[in-house]
N, C-alpha and C positions, 0 to 999 in steps of 0.2 A: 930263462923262462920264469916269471912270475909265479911262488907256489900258490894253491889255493889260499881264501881267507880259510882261518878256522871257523868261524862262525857259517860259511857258505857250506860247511863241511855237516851241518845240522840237520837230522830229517825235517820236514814241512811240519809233521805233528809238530813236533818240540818247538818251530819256530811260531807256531800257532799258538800254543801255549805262553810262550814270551810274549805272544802280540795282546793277546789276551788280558796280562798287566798292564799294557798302556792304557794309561786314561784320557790321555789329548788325541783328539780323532781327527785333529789336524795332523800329529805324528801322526797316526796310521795312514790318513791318505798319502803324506806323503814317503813311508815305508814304501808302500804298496807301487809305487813309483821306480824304485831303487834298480827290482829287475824281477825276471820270471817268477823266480823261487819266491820272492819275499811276497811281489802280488797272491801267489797260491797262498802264501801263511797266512797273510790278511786275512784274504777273502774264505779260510777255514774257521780264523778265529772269530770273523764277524758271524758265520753262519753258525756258529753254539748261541747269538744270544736273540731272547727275546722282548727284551726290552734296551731302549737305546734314547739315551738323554743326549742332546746337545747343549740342551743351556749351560749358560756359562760361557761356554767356546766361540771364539772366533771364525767362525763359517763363513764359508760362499757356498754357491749352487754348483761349484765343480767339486768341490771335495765332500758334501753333504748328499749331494745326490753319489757320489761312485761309491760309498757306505755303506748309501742304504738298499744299494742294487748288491750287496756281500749278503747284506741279513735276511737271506731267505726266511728264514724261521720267525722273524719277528711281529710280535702282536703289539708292540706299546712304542709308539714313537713321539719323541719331543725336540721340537726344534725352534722353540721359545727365545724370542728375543731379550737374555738377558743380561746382556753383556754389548756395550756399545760396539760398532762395528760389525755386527753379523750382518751380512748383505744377500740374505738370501729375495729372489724375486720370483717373480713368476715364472720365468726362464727353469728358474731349481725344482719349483714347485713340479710345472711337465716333467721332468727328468725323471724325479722323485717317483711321478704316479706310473713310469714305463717297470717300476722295480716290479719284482713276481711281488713280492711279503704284502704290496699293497691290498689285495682285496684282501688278504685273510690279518689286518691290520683289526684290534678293537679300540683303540682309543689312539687319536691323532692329538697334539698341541700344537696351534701358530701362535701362541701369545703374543702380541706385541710387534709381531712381524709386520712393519709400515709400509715397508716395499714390495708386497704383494697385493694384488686386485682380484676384483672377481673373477676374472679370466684363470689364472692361476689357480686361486680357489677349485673354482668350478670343475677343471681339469684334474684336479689330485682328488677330489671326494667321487667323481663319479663313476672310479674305479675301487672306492673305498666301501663295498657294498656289505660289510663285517661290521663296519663300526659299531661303535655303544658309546663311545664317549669323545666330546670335541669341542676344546678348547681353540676359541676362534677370538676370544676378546681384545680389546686393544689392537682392534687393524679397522681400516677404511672400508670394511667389507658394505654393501649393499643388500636389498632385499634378492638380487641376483642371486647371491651366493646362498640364501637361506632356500630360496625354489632349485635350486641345484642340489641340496641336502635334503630335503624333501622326496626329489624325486631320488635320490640314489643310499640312502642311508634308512632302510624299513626297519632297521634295530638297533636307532638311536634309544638310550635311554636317557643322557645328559649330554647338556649345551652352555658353554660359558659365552657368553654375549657380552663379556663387562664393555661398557663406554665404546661400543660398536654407534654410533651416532648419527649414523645415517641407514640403519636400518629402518623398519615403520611397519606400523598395524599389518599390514597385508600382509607384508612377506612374514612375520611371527604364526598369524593365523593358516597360511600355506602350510606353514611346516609343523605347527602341532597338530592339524588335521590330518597332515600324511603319513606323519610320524607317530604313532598309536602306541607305543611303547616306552614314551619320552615320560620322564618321571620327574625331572630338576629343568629348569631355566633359570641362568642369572642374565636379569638382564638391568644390572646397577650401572647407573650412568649410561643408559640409552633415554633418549625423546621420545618416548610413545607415551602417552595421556592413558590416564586411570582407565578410562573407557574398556582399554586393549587387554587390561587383567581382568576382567568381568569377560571381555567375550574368549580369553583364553581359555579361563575356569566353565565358562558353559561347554567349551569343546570338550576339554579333561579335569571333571571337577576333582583330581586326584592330584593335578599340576601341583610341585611345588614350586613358589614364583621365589624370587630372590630378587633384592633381599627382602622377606618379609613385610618390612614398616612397611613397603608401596602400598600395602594393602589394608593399613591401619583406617585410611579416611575412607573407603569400601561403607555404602551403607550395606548391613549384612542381608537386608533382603533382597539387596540386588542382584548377592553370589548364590551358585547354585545349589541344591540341598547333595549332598553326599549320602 
């Protein structure tokens, strides 16, 4: 008969603890795979943190979503496409938004993420109803996905929009109107005409627009008096 491993021989704390040093969350998911004991250590040491980076990492929507369904406790989640090959889609994104952490979530990051749509989008913010901050730049996103943060995000206070290029007037206007608490937009490298910072600033003449120059050729009696 085979004796125990030693390391099997380890309480859950203590394995939790080891789990706790690994930094590649592709190790952990697939730790968490190994057997009973290891999955409990994972999902102990996920559930101590509150902030959880992907970037960098090589991700899919199975080992990204079973993660972040660990980090109960978690308020700051990024999963930033910064490293070639991260294929998370929409698919991940549903997964993502069935985890508990997600409404009590304050700041979400899709940087870059290509392979998600508004569909996906829409589906992980409308349970995200904690937010304050949301990095959405660098994706195909639509004014869809802005009237879905609109309605579901009442305590946005910032919005990264870089080179989001199929956004437009309307959907911006939808959501700083809904949004009454939003402080920062970048919207560098989007097609909306000067026009849309004039009728932003009459919604919230407190908006800070990014990057700033947009607003250099602004004739100033056009913007609102503060």
């Amino acid at each position: 008969m085979v004796g125990e491993a030693e390391i099997d021989r380890l309480p859950i704390d203590l394995l939790a603890h080891i789990f706790v040093l690994i930094t590649s969350f592709t190790d952990l998911a697939q730790a968490s795979s190994v057997c009973r004991k290891w999955k409990q250590g994972v999902k102990q040491s996920m559930g101590r943190r509150e902030s959880l980076s992907f970037a960098g990492w090589k991700m899919d929507d199975d080992s990204t979503a079973r993660l972040v369904r660990y980090a109960y406790c978690l308020k700051e989640l990024d999963i930033s496409r910064s490293r070639w090959g991260c294929q998370i889609s929409d698919s991940g994104l549903y997964r993502i938004s069935l985890a508990k952490c997600i409404s009590s979530l304050t700041s979400i990051s899709l940087w870059g993420i290509t392979g998600i749509t508004d569909k996906g989008v829409g589906q992980l913010i409308s349970r995200a109803n904690s937010l304050q901050h949301l990095n959405i730049g660098g994706t195909f996103i639509t004014d869809e996905s802005l009237y879905a943060i609109a309605d579901s995000c009442p305590h946005l206070k910032t919005i990264v929009l870089w080179s989001c290029r199929h956004v437009t007037e309307n959907g911006l206007v939808v959501l700083v109107n809904s949004c009454r608490k939003l402080e920062s937009i970048n919207l560098w490298g989007t097609r909306v005409p000067v026009d849309c910072f004039i009728a932003l600033l009459t919604i919230s003449p407190a908006l800070k627009i990014k990057p700033v120059g947009l607003l250099l050729n602004v004739d100033a009696s056009m913007l609102p008096v503060v």
